[in-house]
N, C-alpha and C positions, 0 to 999 in steps of 0.2 A: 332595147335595154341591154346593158352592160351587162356581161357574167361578174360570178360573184368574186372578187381575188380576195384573195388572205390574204390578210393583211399581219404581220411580223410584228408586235410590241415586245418591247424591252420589259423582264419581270420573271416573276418563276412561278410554276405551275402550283397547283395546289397540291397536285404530289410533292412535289419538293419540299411545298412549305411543311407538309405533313413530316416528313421523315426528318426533316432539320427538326421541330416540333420533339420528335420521339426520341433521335439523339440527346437531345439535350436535355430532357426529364430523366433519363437516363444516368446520363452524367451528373444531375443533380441529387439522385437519390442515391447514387455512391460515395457522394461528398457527406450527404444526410447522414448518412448510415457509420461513413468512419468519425465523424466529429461525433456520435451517439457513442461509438466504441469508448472514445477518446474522454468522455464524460463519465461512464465510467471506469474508468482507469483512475481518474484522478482520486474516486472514493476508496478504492483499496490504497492508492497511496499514500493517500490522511492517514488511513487506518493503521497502514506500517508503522508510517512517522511518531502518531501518539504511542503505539504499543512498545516503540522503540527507547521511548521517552520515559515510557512507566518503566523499563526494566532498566536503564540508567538511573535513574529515581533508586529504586528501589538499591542499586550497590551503593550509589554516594551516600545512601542514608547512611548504611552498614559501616561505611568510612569513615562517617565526619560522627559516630556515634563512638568508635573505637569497640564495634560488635565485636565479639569472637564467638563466630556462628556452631552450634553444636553439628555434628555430623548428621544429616540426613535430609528429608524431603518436607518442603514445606510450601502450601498455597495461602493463597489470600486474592483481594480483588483489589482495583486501583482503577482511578476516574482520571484523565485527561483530555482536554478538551469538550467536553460535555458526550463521551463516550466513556463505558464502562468495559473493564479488563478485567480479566482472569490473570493471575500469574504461578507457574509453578517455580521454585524455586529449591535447586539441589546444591548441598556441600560437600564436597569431598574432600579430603585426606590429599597431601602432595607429600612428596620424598623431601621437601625441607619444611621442619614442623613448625618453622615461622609464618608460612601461609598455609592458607587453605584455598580451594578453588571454589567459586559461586558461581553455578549456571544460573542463568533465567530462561525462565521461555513464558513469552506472553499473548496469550490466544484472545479472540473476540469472545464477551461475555455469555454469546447463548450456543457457542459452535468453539468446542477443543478438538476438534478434529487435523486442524492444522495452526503449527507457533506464525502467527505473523512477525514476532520478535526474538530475538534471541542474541544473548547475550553473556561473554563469560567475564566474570572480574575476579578479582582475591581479595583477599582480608589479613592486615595482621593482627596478632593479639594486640594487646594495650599498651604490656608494657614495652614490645618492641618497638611500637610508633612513638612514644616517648624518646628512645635513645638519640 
């Protein structure tokens, strides 16, 4: 009887296959995990957008109404997009008394903690928009 030879096949070890196996689950739950980031990202950016929306809203009203806003501070709430908003909304006094300044700032309906929107316009009286 022959001794036994080894015999040499072309293939890769099951270690191999294993650690090829490990890298690449790896590398796939890094991919998982930033496309997860990246999904929510998009909902704060909705969220900007519309709030960005309600506080442009809310000056062109003041403009195309010909407001002449009283001095002080004033909230209310405002829906866009099938999402609800808060808005706080200040006027101020400017060194020429044909305008006035209107900040907005427009927070998520159940958290004022931070303005996702903000926004500054002016207002003239009525009969200056006339001239």
């Amino acid at each position: 009887m022959k001794g036994w030879r080894r015999v040499r096949r072309a293939g890769f070890t099951l270690i191999e296959v294993l650690v090829a196996l490990a890298i690449i689950s790896i590398a796939l739950l890094a991919a998982l995990r930033a496309s997860g980031q990246g999904t929510g990202d998009v909902g704060e950016l909705r969220s900007r957008l519309l709030a960005s929306w309600v506080a442009q809203n809310l000056v062109a009203e003041h403009r195309a109404r010909g407001d002449w806003l009283p001095l002080g501070m004033r909230r209310g709430t405002g829906r866009q997009g099938g999402l609800e908003f808060t808005w706080r909304e200040e006027v101020i006094e400017t060194p020429n008394p044909n305008f006035r300044r209107v900040d907005v700032q427009v927070y998520a309906a159940a958290d004022e903690s931070y303005a996702l929107a903000r926004l500054t316009g002016f207002v003239v009286p009525p009969q200056a928009a006339q001239r």
